[in-house]
DOPADO-996705 format. One record per residue (C-alpha): residue number from 1; y, x, z. Coordinates in nm, 4 decimals, m for minus. Layout:
# residues N
rec nr->NUM	v->Y	u->X	w->Z
...
# end
This chain:
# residues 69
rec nr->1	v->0.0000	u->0.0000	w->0.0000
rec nr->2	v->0.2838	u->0.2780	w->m0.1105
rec nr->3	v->0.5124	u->m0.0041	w->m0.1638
rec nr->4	v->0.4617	u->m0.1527	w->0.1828
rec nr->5	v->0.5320	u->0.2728	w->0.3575
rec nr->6	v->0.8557	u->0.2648	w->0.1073
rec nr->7	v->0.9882	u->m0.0015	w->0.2262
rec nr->8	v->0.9400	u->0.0226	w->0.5968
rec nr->9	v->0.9973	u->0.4326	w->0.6018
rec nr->10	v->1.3466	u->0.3549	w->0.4034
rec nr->11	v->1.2714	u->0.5524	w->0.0786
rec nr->12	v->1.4792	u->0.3756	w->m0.1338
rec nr->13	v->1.4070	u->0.5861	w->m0.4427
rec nr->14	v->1.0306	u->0.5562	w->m0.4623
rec nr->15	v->1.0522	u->0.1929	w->m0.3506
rec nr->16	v->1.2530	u->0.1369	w->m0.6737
rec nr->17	v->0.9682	u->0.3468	w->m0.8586
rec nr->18	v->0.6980	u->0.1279	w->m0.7149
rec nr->19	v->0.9119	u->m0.1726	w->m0.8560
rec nr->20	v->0.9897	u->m0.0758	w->m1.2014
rec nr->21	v->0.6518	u->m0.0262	w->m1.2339
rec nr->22	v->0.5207	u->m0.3309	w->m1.0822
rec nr->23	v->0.4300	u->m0.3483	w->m0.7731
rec nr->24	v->0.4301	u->m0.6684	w->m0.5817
rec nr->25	v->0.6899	u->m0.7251	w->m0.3581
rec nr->26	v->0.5050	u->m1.0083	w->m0.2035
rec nr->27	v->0.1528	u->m0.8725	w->m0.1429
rec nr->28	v->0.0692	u->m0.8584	w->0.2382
rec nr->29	v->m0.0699	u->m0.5699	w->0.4174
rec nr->30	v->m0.3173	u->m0.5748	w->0.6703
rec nr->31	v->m0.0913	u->m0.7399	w->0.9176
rec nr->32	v->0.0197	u->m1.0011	w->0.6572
rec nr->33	v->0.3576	u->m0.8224	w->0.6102
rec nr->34	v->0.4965	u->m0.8246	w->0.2985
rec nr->35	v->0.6999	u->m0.5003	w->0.1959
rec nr->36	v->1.0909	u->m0.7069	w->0.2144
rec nr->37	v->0.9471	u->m0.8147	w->0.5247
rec nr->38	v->0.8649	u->m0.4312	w->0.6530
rec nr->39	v->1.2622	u->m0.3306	w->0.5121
rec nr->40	v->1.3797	u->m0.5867	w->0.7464
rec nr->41	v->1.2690	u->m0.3418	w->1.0303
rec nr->42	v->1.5218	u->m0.0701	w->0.9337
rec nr->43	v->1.8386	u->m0.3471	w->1.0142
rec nr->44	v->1.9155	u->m0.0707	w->1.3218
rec nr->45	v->1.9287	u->0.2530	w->1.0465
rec nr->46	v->2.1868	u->0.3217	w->0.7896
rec nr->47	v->1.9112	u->0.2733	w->0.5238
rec nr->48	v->1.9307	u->m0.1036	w->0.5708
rec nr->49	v->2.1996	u->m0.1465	w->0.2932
rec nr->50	v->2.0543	u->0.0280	w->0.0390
rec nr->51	v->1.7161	u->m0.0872	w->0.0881
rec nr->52	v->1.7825	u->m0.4616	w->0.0909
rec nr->53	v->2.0659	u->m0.4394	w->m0.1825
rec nr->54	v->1.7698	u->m0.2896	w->m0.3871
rec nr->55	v->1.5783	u->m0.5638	w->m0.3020
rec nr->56	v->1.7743	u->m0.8304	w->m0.3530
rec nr->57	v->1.8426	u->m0.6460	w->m0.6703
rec nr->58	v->1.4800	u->m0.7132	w->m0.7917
rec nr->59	v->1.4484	u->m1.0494	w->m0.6842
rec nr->60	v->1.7425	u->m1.1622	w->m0.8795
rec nr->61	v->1.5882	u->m0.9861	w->m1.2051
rec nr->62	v->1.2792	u->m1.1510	w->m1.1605
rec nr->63	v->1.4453	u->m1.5160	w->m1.1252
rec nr->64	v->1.6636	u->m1.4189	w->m1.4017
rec nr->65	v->1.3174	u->m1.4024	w->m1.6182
rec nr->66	v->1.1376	u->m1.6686	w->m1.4456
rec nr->67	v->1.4600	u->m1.8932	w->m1.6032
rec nr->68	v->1.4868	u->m1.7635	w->m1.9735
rec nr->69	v->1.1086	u->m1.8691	w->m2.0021
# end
């Protein structure tokens, strides 16, 4: 689950890797968390910004396709 380390370790770079080449940011770990879900643990680090922006970055592309099909 390298998407799932990315996003709770705060490497914003590789978690944008993962993406682009598409992983899944809803799959669920052992633990049933999903990798947004693991980002939402850095709110008390300065990485919190970057990684949700990116996040919310990729959700927004993917309901952009969902509504030109």
């Amino acid at each position: 689950m390298p998407l799932h380390y990315a996003c709770e370790k705060g490497f914003v770079n590789v978690t944008n890797v993962l993406l682009d080449f598409g992983a899944n940011l809803f799959s669920h770990d052992f633990e049933l968390n999903t990798p947004m879900e693991l980002a939402f643990t850095l709110q008390r680090t300065r990485k919190y910004d970057e990684m949700s922006t990116s996040l919310i970055a990729v959700l927004d592309k993917s309901e952009s396709t969902i509504e030109q099909n």
